[in-house]
Gaussian input, Z-matrix of N, CA and C with variables (Angstrom, degrees):
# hf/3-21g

backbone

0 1
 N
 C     1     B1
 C     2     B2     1     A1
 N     3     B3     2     A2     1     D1
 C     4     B4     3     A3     2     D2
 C     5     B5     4     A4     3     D3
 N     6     B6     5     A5     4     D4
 C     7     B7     6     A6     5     D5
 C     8     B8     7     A7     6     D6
 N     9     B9     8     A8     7     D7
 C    10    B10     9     A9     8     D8
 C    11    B11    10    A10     9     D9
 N    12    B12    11    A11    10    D10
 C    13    B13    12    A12    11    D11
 C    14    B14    13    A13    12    D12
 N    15    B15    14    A14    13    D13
 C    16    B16    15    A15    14    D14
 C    17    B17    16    A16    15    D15
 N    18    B18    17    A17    16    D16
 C    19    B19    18    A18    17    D17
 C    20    B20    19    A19    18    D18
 N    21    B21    20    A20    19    D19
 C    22    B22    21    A21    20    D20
 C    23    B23    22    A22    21    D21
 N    24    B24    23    A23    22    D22
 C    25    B25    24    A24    23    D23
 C    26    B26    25    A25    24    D24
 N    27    B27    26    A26    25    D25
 C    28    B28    27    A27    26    D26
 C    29    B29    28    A28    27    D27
 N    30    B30    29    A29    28    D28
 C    31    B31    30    A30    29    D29
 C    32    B32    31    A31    30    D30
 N    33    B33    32    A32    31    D31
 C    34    B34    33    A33    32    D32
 C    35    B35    34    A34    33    D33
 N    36    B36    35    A35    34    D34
 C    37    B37    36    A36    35    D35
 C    38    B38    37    A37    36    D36
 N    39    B39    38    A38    37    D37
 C    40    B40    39    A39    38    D38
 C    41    B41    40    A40    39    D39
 N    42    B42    41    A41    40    D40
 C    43    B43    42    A42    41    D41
 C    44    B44    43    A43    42    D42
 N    45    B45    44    A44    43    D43
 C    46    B46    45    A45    44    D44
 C    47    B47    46    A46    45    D45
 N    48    B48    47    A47    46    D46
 C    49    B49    48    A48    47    D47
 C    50    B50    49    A49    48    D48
 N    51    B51    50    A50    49    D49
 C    52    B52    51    A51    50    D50
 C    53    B53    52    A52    51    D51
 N    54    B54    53    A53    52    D52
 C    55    B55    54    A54    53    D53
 C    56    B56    55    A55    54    D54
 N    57    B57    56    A56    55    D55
 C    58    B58    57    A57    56    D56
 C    59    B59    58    A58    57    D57
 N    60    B60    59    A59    58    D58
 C    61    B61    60    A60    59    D59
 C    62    B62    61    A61    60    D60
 N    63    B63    62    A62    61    D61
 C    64    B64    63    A63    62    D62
 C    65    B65    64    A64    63    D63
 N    66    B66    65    A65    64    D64
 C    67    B67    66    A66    65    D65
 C    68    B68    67    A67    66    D66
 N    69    B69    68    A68    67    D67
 C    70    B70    69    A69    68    D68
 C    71    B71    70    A70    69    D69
 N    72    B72    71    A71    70    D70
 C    73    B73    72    A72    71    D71
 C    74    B74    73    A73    72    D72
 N    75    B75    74    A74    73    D73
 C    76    B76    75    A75    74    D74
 C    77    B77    76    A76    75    D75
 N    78    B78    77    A77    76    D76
 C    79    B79    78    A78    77    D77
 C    80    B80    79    A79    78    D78
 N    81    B81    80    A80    79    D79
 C    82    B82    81    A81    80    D80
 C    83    B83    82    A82    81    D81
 N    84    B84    83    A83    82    D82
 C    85    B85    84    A84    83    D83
 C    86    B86    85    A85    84    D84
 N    87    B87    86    A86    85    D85
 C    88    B88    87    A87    86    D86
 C    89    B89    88    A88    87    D87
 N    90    B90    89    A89    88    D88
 C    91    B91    90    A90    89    D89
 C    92    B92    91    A91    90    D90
 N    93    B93    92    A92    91    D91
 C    94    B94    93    A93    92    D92
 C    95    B95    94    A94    93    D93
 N    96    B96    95    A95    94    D94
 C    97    B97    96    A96    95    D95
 C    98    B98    97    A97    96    D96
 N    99    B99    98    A98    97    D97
 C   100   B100    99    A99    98    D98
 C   101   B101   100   A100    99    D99
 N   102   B102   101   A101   100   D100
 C   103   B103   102   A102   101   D101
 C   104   B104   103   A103   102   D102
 N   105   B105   104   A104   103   D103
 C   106   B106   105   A105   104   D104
 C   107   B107   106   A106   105   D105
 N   108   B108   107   A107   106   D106
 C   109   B109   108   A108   107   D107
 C   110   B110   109   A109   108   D108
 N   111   B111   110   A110   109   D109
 C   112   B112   111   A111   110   D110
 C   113   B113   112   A112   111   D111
 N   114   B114   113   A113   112   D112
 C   115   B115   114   A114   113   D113
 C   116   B116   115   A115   114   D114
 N   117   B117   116   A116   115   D115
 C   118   B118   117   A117   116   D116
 C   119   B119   118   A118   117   D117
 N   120   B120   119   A119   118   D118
 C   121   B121   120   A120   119   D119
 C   122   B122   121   A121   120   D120
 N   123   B123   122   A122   121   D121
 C   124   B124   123   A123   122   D122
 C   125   B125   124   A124   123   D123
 N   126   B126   125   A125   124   D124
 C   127   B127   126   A126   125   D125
 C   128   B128   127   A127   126   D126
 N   129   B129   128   A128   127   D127
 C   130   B130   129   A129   128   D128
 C   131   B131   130   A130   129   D129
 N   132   B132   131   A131   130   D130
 C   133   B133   132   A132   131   D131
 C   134   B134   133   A133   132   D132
 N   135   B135   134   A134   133   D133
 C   136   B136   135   A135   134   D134
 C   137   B137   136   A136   135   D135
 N   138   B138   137   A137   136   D136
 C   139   B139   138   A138   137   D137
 C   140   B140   139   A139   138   D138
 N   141   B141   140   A140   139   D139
 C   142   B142   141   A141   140   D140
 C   143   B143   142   A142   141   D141
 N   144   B144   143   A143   142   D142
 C   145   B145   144   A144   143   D143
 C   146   B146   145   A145   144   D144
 N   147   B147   146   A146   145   D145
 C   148   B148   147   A147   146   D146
 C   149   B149   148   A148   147   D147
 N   150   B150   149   A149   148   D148
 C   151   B151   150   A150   149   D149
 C   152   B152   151   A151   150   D150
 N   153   B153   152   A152   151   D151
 C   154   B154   153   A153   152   D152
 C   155   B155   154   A154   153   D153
 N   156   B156   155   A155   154   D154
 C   157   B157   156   A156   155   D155
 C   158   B158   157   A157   156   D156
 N   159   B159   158   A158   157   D157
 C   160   B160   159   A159   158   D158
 C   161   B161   160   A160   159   D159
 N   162   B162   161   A161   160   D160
 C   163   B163   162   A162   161   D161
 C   164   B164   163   A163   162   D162
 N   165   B165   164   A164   163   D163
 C   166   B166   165   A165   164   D164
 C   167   B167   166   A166   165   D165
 N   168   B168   167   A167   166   D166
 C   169   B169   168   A168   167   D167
 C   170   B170   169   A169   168   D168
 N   171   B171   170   A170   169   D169
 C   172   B172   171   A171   170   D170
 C   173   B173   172   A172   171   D171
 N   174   B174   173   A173   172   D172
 C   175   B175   174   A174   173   D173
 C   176   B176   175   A175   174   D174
 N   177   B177   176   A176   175   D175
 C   178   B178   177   A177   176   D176
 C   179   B179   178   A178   177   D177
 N   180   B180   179   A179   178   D178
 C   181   B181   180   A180   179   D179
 C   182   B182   181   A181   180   D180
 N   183   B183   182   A182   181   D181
 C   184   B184   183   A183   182   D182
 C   185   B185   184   A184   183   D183
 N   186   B186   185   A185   184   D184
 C   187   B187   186   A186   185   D185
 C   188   B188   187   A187   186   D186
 N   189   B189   188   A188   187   D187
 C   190   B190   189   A189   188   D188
 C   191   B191   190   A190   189   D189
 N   192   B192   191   A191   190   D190
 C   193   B193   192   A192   191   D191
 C   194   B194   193   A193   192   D192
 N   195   B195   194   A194   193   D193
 C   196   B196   195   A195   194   D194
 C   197   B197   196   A196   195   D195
 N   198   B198   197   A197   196   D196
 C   199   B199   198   A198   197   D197
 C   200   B200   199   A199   198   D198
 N   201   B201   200   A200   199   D199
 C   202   B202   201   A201   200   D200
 C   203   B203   202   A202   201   D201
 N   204   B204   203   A203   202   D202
 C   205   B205   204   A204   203   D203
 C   206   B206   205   A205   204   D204
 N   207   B207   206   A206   205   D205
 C   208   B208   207   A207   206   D206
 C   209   B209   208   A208   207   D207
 N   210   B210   209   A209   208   D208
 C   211   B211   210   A210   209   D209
 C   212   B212   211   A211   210   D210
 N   213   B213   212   A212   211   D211
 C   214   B214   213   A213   212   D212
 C   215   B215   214   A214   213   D213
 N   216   B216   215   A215   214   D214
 C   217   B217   216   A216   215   D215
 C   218   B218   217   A217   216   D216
 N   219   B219   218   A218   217   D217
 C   220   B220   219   A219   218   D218
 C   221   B221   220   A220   219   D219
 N   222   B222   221   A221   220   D220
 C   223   B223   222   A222   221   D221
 C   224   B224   223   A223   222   D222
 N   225   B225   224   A224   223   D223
 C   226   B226   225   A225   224   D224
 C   227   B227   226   A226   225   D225
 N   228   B228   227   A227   226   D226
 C   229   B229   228   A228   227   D227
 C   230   B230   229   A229   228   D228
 N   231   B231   230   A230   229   D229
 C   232   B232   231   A231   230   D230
 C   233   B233   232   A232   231   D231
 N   234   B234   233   A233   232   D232
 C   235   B235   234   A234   233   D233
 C   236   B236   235   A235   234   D234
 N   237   B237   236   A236   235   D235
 C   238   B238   237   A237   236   D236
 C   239   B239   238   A238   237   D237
 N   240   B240   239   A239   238   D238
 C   241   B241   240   A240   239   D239
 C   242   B242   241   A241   240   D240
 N   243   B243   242   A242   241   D241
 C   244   B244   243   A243   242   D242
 C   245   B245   244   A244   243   D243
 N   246   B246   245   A245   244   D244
 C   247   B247   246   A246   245   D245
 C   248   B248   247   A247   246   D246
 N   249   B249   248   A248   247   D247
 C   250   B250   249   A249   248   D248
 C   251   B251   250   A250   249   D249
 N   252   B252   251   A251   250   D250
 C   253   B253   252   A252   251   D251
 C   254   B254   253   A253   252   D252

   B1=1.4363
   B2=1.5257
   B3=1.3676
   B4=1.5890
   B5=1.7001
   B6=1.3465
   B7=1.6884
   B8=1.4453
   B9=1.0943
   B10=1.7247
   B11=1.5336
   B12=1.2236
   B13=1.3588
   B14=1.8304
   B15=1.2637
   B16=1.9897
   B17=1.3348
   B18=1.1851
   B19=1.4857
   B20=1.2852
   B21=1.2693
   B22=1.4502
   B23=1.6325
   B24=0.8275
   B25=2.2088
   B26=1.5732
   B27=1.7425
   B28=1.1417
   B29=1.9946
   B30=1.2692
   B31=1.5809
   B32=1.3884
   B33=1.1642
   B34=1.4135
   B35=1.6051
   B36=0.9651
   B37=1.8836
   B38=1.5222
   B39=1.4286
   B40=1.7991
   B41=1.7774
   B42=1.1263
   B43=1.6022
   B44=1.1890
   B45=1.5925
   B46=1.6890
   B47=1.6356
   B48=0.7889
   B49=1.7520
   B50=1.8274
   B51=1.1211
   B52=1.4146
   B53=1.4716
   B54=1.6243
   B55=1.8034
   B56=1.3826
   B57=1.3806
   B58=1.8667
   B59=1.7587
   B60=1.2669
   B61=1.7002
   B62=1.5551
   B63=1.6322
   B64=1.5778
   B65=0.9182
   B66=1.4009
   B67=1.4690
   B68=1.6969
   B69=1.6222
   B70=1.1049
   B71=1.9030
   B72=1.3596
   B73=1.8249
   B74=1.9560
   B75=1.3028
   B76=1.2507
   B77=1.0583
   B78=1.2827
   B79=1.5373
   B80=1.9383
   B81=1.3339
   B82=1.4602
   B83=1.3835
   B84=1.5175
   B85=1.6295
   B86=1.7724
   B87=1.7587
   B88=1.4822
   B89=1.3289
   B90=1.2609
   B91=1.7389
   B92=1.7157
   B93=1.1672
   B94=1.4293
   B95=1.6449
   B96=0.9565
   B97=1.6885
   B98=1.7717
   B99=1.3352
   B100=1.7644
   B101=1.7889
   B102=1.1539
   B103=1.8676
   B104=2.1593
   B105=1.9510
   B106=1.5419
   B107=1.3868
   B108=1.4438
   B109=1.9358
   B110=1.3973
   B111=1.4070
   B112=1.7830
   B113=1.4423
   B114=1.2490
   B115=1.2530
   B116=1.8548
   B117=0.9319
   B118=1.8699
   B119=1.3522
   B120=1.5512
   B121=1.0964
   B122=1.9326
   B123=1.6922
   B124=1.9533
   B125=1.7266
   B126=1.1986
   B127=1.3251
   B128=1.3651
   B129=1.1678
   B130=1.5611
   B131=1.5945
   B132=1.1001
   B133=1.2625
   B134=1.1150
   B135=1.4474
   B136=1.5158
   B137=1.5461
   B138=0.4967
   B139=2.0880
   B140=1.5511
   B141=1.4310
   B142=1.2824
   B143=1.4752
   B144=1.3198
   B145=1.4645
   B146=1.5575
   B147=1.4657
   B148=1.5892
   B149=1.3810
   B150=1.6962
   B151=1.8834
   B152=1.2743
   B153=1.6388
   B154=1.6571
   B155=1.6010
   B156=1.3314
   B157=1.5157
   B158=1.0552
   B159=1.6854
   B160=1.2811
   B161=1.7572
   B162=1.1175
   B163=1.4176
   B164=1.5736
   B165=1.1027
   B166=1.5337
   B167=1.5855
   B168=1.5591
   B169=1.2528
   B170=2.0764
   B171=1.6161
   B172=1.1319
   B173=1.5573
   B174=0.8905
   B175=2.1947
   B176=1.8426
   B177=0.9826
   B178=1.8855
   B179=1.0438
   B180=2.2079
   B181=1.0220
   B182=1.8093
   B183=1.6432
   B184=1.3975
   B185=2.0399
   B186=0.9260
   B187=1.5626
   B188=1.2544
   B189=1.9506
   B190=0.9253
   B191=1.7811
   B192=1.2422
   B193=1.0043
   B194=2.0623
   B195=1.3544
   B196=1.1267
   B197=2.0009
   B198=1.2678
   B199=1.4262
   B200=1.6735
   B201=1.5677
   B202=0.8069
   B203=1.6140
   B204=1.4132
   B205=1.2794
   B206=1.7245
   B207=1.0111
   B208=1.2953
   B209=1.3522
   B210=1.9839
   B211=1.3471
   B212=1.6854
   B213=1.7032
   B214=1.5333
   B215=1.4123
   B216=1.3535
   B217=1.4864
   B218=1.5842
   B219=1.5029
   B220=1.3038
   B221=2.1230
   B222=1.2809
   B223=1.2842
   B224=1.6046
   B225=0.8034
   B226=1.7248
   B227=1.7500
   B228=1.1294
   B229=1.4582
   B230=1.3658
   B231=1.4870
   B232=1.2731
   B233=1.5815
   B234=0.7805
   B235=1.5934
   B236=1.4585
   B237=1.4633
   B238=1.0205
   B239=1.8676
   B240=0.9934
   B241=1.7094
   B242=1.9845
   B243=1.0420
   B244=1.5145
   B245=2.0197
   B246=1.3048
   B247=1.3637
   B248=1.6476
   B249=1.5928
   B250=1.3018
   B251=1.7930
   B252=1.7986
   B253=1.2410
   B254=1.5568
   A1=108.19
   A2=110.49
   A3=112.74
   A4=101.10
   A5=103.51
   A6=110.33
   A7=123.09
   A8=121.95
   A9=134.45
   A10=105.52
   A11=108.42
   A12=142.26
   A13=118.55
   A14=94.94
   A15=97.89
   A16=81.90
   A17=116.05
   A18=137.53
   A19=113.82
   A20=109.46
   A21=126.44
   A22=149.67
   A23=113.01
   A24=103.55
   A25=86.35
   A26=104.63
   A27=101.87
   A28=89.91
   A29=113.03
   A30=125.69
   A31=123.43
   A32=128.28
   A33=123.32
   A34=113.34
   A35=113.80
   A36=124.13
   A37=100.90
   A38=110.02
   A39=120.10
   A40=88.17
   A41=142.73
   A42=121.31
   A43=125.38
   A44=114.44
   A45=115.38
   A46=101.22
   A47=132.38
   A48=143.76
   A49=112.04
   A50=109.22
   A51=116.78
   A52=101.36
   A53=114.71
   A54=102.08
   A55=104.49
   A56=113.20
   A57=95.07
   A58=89.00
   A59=99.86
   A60=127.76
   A61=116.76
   A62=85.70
   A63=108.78
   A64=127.41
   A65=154.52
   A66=151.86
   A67=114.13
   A68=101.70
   A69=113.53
   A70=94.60
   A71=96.59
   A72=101.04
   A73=103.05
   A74=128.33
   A75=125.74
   A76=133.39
   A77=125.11
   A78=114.81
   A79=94.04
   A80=109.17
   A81=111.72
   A82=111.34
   A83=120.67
   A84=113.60
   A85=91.53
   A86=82.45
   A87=94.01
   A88=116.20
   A89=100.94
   A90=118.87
   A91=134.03
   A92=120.69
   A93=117.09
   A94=91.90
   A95=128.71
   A96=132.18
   A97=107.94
   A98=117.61
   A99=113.24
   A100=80.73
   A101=80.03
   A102=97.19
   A103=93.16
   A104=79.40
   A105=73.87
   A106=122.82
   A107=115.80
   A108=132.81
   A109=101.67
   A110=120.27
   A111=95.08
   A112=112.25
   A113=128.24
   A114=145.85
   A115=123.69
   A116=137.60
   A117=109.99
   A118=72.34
   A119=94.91
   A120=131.78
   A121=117.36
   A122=97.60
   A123=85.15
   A124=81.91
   A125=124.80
   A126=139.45
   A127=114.67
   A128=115.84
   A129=132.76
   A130=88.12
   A131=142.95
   A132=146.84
   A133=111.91
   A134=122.51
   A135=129.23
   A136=118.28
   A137=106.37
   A138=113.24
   A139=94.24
   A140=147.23
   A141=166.30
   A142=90.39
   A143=144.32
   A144=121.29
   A145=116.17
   A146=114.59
   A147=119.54
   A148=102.03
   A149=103.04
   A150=118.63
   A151=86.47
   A152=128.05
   A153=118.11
   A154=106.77
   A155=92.14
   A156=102.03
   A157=99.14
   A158=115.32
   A159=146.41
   A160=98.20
   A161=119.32
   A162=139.84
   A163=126.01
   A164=129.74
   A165=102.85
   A166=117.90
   A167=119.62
   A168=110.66
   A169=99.15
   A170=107.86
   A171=115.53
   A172=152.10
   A173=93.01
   A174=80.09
   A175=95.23
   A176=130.02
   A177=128.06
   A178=71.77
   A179=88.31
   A180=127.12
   A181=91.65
   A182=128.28
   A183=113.34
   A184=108.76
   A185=103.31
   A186=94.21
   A187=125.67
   A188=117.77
   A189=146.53
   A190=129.49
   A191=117.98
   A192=138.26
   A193=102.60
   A194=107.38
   A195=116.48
   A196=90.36
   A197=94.71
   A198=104.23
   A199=135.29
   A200=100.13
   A201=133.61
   A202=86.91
   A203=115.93
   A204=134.23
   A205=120.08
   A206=133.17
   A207=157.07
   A208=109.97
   A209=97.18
   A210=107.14
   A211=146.54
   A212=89.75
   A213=107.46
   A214=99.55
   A215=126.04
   A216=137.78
   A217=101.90
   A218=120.15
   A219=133.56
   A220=114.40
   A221=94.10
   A222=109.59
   A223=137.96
   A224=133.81
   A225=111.20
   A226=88.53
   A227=139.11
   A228=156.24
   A229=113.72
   A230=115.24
   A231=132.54
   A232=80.98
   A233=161.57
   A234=150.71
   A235=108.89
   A236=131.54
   A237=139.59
   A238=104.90
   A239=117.79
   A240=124.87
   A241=93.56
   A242=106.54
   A243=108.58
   A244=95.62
   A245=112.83
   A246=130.13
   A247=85.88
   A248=99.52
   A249=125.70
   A250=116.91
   A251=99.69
   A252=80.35
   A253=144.30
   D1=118.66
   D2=-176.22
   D3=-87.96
   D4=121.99
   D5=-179.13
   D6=-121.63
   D7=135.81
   D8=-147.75
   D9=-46.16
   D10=77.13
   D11=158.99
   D12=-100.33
   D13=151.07
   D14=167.20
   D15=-53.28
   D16=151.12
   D17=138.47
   D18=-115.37
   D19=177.58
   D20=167.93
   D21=-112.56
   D22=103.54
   D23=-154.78
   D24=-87.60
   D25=130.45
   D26=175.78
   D27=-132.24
   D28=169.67
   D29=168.78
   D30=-99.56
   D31=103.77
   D32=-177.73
   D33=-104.86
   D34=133.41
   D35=165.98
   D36=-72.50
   D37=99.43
   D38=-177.81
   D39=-93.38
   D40=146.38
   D41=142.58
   D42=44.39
   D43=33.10
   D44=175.21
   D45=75.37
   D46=43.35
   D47=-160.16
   D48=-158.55
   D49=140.07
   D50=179.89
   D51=-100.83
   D52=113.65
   D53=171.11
   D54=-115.13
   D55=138.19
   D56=177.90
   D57=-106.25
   D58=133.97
   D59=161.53
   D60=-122.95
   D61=150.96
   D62=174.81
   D63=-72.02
   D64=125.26
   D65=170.58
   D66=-124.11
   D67=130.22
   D68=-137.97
   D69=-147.65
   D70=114.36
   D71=-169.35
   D72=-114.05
   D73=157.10
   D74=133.29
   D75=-140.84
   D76=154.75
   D77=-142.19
   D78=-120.74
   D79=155.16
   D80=170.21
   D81=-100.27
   D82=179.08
   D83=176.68
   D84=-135.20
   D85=127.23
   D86=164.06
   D87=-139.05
   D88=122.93
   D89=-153.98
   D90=47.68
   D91=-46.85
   D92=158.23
   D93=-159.74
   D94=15.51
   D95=179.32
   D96=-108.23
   D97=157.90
   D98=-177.37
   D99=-132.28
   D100=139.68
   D101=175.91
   D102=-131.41
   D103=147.84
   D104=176.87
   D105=-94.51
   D106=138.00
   D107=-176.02
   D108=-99.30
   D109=11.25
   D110=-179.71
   D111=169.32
   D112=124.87
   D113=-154.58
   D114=-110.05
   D115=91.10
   D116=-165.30
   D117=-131.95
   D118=162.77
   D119=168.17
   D120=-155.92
   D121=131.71
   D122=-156.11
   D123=-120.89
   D124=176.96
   D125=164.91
   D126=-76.51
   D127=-175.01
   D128=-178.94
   D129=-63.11
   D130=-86.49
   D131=-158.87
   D132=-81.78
   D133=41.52
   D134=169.14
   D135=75.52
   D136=-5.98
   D137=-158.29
   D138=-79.11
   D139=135.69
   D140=-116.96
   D141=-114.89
   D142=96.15
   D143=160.66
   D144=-84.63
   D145=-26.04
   D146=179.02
   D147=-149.04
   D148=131.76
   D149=173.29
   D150=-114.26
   D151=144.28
   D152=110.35
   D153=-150.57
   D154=167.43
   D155=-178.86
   D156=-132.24
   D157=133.28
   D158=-141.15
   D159=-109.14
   D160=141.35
   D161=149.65
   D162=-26.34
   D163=133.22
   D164=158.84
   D165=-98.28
   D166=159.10
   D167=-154.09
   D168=-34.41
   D169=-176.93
   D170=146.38
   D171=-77.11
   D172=122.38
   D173=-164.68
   D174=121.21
   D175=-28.10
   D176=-178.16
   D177=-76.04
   D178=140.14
   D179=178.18
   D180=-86.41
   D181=145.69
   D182=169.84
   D183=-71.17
   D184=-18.38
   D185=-174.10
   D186=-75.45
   D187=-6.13
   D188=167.64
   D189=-89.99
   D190=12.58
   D191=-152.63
   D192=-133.09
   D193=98.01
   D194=179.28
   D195=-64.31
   D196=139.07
   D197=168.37
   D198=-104.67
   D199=-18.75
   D200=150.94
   D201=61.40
   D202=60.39
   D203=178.98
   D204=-75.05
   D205=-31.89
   D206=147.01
   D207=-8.28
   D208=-84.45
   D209=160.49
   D210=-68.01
   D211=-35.14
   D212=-164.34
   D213=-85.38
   D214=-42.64
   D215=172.46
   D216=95.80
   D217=-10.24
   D218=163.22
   D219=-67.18
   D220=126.64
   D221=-178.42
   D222=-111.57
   D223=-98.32
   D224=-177.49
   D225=-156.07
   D226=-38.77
   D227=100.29
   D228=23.92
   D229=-84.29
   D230=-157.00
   D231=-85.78
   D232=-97.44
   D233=-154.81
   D234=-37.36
   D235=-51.70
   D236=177.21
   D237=-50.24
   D238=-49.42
   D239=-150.99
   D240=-101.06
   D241=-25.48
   D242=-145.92
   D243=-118.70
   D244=-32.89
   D245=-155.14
   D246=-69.76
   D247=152.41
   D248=163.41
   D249=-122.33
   D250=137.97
   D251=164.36
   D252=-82.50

């Protein structure tokens, strides 16, 4: 789910075709560094072509990991259950 964040309009060559899509990141904070938790990317007309939410490195403790839930809407949960490495 891309959420009222900067995004990004980028142009891709789909099939000999120009599509412009959104790209759309949020990042967590761990200790004074932001690592990225989450990836979307939607079409011209909004529609989701790529979700994921990313891992935090290996070895972070999760209770140490600002989630920065407020904004990102990503939680300690949803990384845990949902996260990739």
């Amino acid at each position: 789910m891309v959420r009222h964040s900067m995004a990004s309009i980028l142009f891709l060559c789909i099939h000999d075709k120009m599509e412009a899509v959104g790209l759309d990141s949020e990042m967590i904070g761990i200790g004074s560094r932001s690592y990225l938790a989450q990836v979307s990317i939607v079409d011209f007309e909004g529609k989701p072509i790529y979700n994921e939410y990313v891992k935090p490195p290996a070895g972070i403790d999760y209770n140490a990991v600002n989630y920065r839930t407020r904004f990102s809407g990503i939680t300690k949960n949803i990384l845990k259950r949902e996260g990739r490495n």
